[in-house]
DRENTOR-622391 format. One line per 10 residues: for each residue x negated, z negated, y of N, C-alpha, C. Coordinates in steps of 0.02 Angstrom, whole numbers. Example, Ala and Ser with C-alpha at 12.3 -4.5 7.8 and 13.67 -1.06 7.14 Angstrom:
BEGIN
-660/-390/-284/-615/-390/-225/-660/-390/-165; -642/-354/-112/-684/-357/-53/-645/-394/2
This chain:
BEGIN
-5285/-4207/4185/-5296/-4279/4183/-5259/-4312/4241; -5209/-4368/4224/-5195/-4400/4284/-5250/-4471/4315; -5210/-4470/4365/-5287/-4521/4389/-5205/-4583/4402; -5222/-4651/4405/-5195/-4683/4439/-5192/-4718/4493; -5141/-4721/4525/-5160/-4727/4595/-5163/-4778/4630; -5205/-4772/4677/-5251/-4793/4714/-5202/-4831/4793; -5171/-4873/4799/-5126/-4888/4851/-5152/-4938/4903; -5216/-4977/4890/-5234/-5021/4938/-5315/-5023/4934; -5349/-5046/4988/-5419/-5042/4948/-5443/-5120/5014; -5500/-5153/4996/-5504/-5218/5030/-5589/-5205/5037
-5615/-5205/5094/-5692/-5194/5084/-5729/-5247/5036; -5763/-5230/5007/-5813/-5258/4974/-5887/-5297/5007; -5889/-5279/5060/-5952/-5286/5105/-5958/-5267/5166; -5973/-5311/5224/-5978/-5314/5278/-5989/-5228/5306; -5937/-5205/5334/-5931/-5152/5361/-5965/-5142/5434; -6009/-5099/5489/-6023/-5090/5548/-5929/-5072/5592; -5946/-5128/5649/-5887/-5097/5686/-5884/-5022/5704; -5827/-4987/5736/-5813/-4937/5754/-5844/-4965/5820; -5864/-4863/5860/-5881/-4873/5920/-5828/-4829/5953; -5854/-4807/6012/-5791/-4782/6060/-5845/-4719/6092
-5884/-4708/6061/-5969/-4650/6084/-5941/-4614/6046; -5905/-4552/6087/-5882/-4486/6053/-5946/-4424/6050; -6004/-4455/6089/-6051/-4396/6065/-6082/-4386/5997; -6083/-4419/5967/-6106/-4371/5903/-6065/-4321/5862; -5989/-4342/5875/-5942/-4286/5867/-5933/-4213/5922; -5951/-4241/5963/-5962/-4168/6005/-6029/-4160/5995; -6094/-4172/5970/-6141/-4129/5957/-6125/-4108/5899; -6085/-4132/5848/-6086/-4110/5795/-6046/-4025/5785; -6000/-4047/5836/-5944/-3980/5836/-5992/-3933/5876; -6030/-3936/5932/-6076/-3901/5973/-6101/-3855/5933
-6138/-3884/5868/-6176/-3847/5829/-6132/-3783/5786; -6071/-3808/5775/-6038/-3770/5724/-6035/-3791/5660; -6006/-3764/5625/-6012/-3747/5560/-5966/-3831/5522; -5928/-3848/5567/-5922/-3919/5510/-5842/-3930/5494; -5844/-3957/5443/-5762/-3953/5415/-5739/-4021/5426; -5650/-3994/5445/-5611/-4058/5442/-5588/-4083/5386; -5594/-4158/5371/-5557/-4189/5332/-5518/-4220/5338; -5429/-4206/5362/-5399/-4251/5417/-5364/-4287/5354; -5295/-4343/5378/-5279/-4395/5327/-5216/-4414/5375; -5162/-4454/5359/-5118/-4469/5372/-5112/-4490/5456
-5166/-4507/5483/-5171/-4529/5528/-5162/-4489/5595; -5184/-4416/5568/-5172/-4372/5620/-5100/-4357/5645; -5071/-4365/5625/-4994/-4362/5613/-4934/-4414/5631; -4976/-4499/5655/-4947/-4525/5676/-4905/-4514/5760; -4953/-4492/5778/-4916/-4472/5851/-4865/-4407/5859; -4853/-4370/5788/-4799/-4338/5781/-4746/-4373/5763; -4726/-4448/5738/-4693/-4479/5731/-4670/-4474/5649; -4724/-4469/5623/-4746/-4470/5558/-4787/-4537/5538; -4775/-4554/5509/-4805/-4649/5495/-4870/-4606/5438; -4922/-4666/5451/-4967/-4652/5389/-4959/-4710/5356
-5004/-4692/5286/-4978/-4773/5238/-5002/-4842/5262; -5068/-4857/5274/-5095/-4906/5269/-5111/-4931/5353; -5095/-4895/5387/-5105/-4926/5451/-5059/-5000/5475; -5076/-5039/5522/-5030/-5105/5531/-4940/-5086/5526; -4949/-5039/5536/-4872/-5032/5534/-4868/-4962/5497; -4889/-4948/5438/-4896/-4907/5389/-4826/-4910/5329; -4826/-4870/5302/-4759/-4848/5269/-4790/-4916/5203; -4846/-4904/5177/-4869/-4944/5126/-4823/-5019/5127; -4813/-5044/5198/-4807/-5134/5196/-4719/-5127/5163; -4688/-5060/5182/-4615/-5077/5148/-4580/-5040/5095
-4654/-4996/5091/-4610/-4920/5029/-4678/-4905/4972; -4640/-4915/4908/-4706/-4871/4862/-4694/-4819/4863; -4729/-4786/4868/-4722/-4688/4846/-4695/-4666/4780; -4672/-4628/4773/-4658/-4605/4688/-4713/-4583/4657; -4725/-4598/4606/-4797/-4579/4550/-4763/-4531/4497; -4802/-4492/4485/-4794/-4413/4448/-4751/-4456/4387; -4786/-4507/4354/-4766/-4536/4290/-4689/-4558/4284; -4672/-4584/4345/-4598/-4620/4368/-4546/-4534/4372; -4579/-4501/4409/-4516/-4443/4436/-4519/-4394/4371; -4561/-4365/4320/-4571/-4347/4282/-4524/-4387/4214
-4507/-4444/4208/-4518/-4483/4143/-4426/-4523/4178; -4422/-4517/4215/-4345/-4533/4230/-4323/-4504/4262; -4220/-4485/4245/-4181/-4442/4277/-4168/-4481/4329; -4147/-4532/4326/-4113/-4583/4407/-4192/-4606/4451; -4249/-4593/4415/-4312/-4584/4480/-4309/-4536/4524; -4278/-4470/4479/-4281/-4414/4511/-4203/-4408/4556; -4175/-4433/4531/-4123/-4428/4582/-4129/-4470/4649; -4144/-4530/4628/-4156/-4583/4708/-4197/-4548/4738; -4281/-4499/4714/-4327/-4459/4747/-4291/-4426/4804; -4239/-4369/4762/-4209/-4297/4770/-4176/-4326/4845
-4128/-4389/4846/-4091/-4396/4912/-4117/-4430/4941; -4189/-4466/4937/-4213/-4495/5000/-4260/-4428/5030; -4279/-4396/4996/-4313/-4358/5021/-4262/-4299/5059; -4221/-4270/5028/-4170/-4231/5067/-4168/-4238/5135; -4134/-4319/5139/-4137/-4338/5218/-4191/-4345/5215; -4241/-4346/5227/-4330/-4363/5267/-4341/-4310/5291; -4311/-4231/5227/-4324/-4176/5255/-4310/-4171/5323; -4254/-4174/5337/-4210/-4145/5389/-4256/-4180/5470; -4287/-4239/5439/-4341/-4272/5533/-4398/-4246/5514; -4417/-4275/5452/-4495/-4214/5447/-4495/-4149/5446
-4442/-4107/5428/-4447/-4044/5458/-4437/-4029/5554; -4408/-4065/5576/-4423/-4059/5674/-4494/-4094/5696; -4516/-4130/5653/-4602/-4145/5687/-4640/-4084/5711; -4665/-4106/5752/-4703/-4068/5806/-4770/-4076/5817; -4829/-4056/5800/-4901/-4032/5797/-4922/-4090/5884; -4960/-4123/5869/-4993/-4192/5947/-5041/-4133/5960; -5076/-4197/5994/-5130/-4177/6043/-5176/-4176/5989; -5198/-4214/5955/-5235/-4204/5869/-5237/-4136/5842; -5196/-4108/5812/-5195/-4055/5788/-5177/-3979/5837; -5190/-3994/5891/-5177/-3933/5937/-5263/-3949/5950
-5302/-3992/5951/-5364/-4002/5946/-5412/-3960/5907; -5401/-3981/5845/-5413/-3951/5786/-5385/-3878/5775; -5352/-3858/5790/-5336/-3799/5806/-5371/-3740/5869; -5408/-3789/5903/-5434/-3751/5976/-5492/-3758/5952; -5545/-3819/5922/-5584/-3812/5890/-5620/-3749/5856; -5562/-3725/5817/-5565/-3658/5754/-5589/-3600/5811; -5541/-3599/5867/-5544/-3539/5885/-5603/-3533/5921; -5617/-3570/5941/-5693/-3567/5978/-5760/-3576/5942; -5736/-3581/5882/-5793/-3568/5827/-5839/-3616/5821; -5790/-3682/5828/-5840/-3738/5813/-5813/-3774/5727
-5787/-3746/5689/-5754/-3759/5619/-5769/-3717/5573; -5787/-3742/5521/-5793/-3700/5466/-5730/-3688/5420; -5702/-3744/5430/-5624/-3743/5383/-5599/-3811/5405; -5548/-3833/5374/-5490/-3896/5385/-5465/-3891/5304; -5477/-3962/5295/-5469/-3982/5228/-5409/-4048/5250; -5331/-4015/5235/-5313/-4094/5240/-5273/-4128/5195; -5262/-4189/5218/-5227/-4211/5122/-5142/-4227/5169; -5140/-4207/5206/-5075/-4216/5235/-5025/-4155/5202; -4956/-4189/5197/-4887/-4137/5177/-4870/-4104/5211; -4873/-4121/5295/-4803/-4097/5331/-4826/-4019/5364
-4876/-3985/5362/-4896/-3916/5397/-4894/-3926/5459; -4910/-3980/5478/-4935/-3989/5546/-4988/-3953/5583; -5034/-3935/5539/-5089/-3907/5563/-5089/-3834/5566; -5053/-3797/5519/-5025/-3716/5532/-4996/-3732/5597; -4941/-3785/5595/-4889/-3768/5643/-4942/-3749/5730; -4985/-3795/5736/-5031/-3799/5778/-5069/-3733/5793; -5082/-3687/5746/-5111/-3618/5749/-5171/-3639/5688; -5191/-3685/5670/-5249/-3684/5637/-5240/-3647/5560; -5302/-3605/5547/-5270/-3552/5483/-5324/-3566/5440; -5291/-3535/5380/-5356/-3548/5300/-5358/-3628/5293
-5293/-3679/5296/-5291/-3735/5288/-5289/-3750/5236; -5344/-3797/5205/-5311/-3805/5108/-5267/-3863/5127; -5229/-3855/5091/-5183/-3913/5091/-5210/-3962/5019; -5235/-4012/5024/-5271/-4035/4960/-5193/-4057/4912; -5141/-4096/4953/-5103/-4121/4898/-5048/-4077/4895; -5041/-4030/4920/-4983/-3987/4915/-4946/-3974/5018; -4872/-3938/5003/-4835/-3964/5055/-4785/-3973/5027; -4741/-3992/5061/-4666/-4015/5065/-4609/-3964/5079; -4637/-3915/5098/-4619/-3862/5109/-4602/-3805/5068; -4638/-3804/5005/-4609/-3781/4932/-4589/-3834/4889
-4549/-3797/4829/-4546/-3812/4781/-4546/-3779/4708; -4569/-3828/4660/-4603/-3790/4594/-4559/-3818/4537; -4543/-3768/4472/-4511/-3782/4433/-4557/-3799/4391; -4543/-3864/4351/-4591/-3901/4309/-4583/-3848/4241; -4524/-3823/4219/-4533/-3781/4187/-4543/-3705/4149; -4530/-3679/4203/-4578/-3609/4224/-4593/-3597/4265; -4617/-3636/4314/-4683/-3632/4350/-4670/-3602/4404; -4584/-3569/4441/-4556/-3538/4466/-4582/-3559/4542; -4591/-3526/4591/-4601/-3583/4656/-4534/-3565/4712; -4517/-3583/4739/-4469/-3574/4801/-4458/-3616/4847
-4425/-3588/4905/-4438/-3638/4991/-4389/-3664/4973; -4425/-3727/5008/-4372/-3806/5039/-4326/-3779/5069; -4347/-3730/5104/-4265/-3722/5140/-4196/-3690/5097; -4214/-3679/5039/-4153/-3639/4972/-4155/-3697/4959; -4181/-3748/4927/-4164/-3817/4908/-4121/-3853/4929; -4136/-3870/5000/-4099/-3915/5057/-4021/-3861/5059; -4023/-3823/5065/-3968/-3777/5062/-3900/-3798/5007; -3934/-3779/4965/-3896/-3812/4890/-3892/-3903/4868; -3959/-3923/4887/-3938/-3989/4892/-3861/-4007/4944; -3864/-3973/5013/-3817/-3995/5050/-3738/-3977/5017
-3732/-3937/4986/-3676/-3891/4949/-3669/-3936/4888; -3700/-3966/4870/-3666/-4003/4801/-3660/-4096/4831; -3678/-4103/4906/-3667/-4159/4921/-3644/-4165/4983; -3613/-4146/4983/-3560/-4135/5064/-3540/-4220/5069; -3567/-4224/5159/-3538/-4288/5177/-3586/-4327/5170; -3648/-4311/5127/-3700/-4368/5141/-3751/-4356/5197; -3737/-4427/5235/-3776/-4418/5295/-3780/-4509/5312; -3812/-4543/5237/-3820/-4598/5271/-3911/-4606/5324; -3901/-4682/5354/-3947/-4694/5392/-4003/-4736/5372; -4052/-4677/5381/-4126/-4726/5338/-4151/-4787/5384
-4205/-4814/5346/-4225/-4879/5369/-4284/-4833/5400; -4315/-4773/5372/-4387/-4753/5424/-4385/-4698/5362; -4435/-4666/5390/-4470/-4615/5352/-4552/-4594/5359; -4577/-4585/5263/-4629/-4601/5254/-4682/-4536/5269; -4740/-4556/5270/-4781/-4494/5275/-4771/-4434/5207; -4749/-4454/5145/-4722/-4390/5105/-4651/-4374/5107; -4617/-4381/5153/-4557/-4364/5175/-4498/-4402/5138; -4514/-4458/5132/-4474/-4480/5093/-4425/-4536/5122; -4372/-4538/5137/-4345/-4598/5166/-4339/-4678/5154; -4325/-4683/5177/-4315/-4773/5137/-4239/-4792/5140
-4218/-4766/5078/-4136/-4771/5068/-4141/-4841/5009; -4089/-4877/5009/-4062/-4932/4966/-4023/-4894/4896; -4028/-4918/4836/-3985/-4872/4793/-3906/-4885/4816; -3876/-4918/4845/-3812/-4902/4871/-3807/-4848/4904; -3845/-4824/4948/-3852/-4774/4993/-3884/-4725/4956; -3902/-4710/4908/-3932/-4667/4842/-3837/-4654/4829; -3820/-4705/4796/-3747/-4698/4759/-3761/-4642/4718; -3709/-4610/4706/-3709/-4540/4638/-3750/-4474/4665; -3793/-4447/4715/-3793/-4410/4730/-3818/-4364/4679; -3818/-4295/4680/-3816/-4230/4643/-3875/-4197/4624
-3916/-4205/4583/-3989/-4161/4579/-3983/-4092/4564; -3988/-4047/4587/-3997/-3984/4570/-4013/-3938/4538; -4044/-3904/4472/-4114/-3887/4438/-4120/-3806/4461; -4172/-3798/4435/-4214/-3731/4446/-4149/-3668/4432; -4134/-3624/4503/-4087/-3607/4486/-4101/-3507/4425; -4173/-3532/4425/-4199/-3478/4372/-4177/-3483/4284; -4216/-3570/4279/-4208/-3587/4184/-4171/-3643/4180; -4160/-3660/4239/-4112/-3729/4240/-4162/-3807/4221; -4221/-3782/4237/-4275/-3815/4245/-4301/-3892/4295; -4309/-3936/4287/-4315/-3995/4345/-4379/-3965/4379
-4347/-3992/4461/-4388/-3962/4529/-4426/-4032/4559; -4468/-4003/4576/-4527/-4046/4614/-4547/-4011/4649; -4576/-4048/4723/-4608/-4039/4778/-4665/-4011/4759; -4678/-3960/4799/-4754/-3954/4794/-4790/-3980/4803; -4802/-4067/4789/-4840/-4104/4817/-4888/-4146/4760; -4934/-4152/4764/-4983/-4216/4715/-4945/-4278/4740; -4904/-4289/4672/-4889/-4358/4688/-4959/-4422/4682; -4929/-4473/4687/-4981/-4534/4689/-4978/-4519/4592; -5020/-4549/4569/-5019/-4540/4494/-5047/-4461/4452; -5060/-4408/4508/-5064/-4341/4477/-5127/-4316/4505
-5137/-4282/4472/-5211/-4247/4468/-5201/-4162/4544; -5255/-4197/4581/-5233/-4128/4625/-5263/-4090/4574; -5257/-4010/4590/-5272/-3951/4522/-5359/-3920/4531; -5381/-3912/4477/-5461/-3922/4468/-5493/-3873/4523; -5451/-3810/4505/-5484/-3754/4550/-5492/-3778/4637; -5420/-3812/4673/-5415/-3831/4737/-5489/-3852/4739; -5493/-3930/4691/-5544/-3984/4708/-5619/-3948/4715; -5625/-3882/4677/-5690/-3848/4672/-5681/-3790/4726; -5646/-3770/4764/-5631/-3743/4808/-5671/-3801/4871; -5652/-3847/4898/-5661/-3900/4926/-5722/-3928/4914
-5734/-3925/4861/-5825/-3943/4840/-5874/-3890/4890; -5871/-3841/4856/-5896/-3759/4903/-5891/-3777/4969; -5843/-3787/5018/-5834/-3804/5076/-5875/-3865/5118; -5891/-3911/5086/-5941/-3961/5089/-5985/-3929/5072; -6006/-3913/5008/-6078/-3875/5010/-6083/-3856/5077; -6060/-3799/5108/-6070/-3757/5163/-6074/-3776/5213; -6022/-3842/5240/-6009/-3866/5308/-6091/-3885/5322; -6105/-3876/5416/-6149/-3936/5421/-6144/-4001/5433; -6071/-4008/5414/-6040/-4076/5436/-5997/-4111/5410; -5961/-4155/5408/-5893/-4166/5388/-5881/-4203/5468
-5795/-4187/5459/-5787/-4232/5516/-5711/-4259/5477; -5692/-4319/5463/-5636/-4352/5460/-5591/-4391/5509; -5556/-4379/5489/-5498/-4377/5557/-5426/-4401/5496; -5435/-4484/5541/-5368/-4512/5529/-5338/-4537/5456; -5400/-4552/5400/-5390/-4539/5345/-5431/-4603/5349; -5400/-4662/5280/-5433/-4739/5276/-5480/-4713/5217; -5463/-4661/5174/-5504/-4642/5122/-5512/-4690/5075; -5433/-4714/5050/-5445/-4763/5005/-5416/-4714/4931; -5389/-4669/4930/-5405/-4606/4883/-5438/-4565/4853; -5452/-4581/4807/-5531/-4545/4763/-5511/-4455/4813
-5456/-4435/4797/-5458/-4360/4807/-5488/-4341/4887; -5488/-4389/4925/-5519/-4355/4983/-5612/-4391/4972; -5592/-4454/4973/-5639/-4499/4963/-5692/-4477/4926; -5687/-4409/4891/-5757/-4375/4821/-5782/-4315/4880; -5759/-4297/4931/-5794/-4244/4976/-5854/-4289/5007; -5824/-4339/5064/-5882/-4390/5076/-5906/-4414/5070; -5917/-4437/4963/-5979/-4440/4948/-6016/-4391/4924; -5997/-4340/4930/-6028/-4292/4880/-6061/-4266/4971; -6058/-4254/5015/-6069/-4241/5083/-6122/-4280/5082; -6105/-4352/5075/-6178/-4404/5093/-6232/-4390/5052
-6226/-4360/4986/-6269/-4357/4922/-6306/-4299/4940; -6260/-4231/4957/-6314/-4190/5002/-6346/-4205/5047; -6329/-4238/5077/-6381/-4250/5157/-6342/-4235/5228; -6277/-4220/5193/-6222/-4179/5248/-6184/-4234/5295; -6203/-4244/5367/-6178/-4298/5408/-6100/-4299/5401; -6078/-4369/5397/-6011/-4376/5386/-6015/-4410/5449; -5968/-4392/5492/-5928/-4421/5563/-5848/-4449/5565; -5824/-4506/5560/-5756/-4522/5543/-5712/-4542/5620; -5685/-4512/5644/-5631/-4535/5685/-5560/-4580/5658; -5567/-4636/5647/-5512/-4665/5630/-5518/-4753/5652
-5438/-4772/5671/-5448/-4826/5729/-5480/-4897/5674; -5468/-4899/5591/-5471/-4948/5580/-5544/-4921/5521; -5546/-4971/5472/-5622/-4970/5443/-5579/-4929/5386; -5640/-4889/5334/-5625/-4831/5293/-5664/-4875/5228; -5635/-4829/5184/-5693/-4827/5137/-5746/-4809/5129; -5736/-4759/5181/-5804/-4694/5167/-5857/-4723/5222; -5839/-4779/5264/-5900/-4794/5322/-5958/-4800/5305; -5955/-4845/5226/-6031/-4840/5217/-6069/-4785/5218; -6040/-4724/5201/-6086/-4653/5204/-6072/-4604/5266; -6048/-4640/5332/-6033/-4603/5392/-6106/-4612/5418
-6115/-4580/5465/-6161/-4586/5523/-6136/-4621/5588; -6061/-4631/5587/-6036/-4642/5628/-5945/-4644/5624; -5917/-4726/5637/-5832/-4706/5654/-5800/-4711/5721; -5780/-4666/5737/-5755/-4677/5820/-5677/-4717/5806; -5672/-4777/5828/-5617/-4809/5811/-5569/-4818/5902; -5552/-4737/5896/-5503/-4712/5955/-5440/-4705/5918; -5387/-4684/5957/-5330/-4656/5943/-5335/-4568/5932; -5327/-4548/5890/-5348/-4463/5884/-5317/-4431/5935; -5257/-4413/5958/-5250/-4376/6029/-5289/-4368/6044; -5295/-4417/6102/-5352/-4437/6160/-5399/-4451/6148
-5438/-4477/6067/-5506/-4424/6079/-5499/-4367/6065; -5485/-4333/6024/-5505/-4276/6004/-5496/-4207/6060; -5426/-4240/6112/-5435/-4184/6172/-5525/-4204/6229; -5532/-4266/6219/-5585/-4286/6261/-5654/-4247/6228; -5630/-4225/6171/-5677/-4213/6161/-5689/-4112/6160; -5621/-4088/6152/-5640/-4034/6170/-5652/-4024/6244; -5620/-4065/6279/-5646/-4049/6372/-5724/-4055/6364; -5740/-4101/6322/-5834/-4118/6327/-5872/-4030/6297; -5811/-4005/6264/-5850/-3951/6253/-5835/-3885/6276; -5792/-3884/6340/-5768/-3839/6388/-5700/-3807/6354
-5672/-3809/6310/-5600/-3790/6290/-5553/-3801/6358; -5524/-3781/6380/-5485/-3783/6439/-5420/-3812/6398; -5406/-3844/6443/-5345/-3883/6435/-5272/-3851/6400; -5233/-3852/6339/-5180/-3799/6322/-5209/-3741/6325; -5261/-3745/6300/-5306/-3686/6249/-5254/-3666/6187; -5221/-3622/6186/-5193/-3592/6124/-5122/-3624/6117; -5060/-3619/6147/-5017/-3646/6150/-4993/-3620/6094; -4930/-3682/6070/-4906/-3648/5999/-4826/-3632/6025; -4831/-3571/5982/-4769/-3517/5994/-4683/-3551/5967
């Protein structure tokens, strides 16, 4: 089933402000056992934009929807070369103070898992392990028609070989790696196919418009069951696909804690939103729980 997507959301009803009282997130982690639900937001201070923030990819770029890249050859081609180049800056991003957080977290055994709806493997890169990736990464790719999978980096390879010389200059790049090229700057470039059945390639990613896959979402159900917590991090949760953990969390009885600077969807069923910058809380908050400083450096 595809779902359609979900690109803006406007509160309905007087929301509680955010506070800047990081203790209920450090009692919460104290105790153990609680899962992350991080969101685009963690990722801004890698120099990764999220959508909907004031200066969010949303105000100048739509995303591609499964229906558009699926259902046209020149969708998929403008996709194929904005994303090419996006690859090449979103592949040098570098894991913040956020996700080296979340990562020191794990090891000290205050996490039950990390659930995130982010592309870029920020959070492996960080050391954090058993990450579901809810919408995919960016980092593979899948043949729509046998199902073939293979690395971005054989892609980008052959993309570069059938388009020698393209190296125009984007306007920014989005949180799904996608650039913001003009179709002049598109011009003829070269799509590639599956070099197995000669098959059209796609990201391993849930586009906007597509159904993440049933098993993940019930995978992720289980995980809430279990957590004693949720903790969200950096995510507006205006997406049913993250947005169905934290209510299904509130419906158990399971405290939802949201770190994110602006108002969510999900506030009505938080206990609490810390409306900080994630870095600098989330290191403030492992010092509150004795993690020593560059706890677990990444290699």
């Amino acid at each position: 089933m595809r779902m359609r997507p979900t690109l803006s959301w406007t509160p309905t009803v007087d929301l509680p402000p955010g506070t800047t009282d990081l203790g209920p997130v450090v009692d919460a982690l104290s105790t153990g056992g609680v899962l992350v639900l991080s969101g685009a937001g963690i990722s801004t201070e890698s120099g990764i934009p999220d959508y909907r923030g004031k200066d969010g990819s949303l105000t100048r770029h739509t995303p591609m929807t499964y229906q558009d890249f699926t259902g046209s050859a020149h969708a998929r081609r403008r996709y194929w070369a904005r994303s090419h180049l996006g690859w090449r800056t979103f592949g040098r991003a570098l894991p913040n103070a956020g996700h080296l957080a979340v990562a020191a977290y794990a090891r000290h055994a205050h996490l039950a898992g990390v659930i995130t709806q982010n592309v870029d493997g920020l959070h492996q890169a960080a050391g954090s392990e058993d990450v579901v990736e809810l919408h995919g990464s960016l980092d593979r790719v899948v043949c729509l028609s046998c199902g073939a999978f293979s690395a971005r980096r054989d892609l980008a390879r052959r993309l570069e070989a059938e388009n020698p010389g393209f190296d125009p200059v984007a306007a920014g790049i989005n949180p799904d790696g996608d650039a913001d090229l003009t179709d002049a700057q598109v011009g003829d470039f070269r799509v590639v196919p599956c070099a197995g059945c000669g098959g059209v390639l796609k990201p391993d990613v849930v586009f906007f418009g597509e159904a993440v896959p049933p098993q993940r979402v019930e995978h992720c159900r289980r995980l809430v069951r279990e957590a004693s917590s949720l903790l969200v991090l950096g995510s507006s949760l205006t997406v049913m696909s993250g947005l169905r953990f934290v209510r299904q969390a509130h419906q158990e009885g399971t405290p939802v804690l949201i770190v994110n600077q602006d108002p969510t969807r999900g506030d009505p069923h938080a206990l609490t939103r810390v409306a900080l910058p994630l870095g600098p809380a989330l290191t403030a908050v492992a010092r509150r729980l004795g993690i020593p400083d560059g706890d677990g450096p990444v290699d």
